[in-house]
C-alpha positions as CSV (number, residue, x, y, z in Angstrom):
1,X,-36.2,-5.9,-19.8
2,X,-32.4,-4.8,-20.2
3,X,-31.6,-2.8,-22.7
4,X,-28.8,-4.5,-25.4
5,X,-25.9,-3.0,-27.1
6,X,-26.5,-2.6,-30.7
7,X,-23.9,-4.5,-32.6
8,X,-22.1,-1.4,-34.4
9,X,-21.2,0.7,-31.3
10,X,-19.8,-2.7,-29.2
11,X,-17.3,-3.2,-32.1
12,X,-16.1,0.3,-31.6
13,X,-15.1,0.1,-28.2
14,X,-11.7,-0.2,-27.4
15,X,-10.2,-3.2,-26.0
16,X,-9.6,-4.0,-22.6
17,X,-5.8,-2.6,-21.6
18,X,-4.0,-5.6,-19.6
19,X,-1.9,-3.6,-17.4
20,X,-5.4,-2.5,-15.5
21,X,-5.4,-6.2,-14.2
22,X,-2.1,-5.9,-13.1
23,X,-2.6,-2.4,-11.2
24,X,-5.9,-4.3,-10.1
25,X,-3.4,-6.9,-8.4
26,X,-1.3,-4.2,-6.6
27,X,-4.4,-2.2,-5.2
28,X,-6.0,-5.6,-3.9
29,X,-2.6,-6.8,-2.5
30,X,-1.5,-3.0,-0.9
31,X,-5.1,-2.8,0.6
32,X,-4.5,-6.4,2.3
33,X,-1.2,-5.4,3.8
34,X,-2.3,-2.3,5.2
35,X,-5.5,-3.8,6.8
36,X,-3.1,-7.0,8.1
37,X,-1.0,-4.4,9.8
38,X,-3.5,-2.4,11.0
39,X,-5.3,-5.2,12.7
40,X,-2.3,-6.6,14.2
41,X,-1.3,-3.7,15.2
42,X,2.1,-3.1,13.6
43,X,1.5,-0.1,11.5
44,X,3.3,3.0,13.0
45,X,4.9,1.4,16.1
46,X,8.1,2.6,17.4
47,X,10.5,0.9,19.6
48,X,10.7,3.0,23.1
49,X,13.7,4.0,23.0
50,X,13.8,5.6,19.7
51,X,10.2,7.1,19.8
52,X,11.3,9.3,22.9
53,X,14.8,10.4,21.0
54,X,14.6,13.3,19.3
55,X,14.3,13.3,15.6
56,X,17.5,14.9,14.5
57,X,19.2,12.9,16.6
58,X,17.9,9.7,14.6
59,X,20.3,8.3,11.9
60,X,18.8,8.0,8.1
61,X,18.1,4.3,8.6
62,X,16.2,4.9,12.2
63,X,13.8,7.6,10.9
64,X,13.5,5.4,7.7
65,X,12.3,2.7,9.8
66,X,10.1,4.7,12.2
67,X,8.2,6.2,8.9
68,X,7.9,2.6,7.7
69,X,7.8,0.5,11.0
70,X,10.4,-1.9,10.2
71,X,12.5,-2.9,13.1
72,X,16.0,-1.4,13.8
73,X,18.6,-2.9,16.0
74,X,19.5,-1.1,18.8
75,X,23.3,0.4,19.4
């Protein structure tokens, strides 16, 4: 048999906070990105030609996209 909250201490209990459904959203839709990449492959790749550079010889938008595996046009 479950055991039933008594009426006095549910009244007490602070409401729900919205935001947690929002920061709920974000968690469920970060996790789904990161597996989608993962699957497909996409997460930490690097085009040839700037994985075998050196880093200090990468410009701020090259190692930005390396870290974050967006695609960078080549020069």
């Amino acid at each position: 048999m479950a055991e039933s909250v008594p009426m006095a201490e549910a009244e007490f209990r602070a409401p729900y906070p919205k935001y947690l459904d929002w920061l709920r959203y974000l968690s469920a839709f970060l996790l789904l990105t990161y597996a989608a990449s993962k699957m497909l492959g996409r997460q930490f790749s690097l085009p040839p030609e700037i994985a075998l550079r050196p880093v200090g010889a990468l410009s701020g938008y090259q190692l930005a996209g390396s870290i974050t595996a967006i695609p960078t046009p080549m020069r």
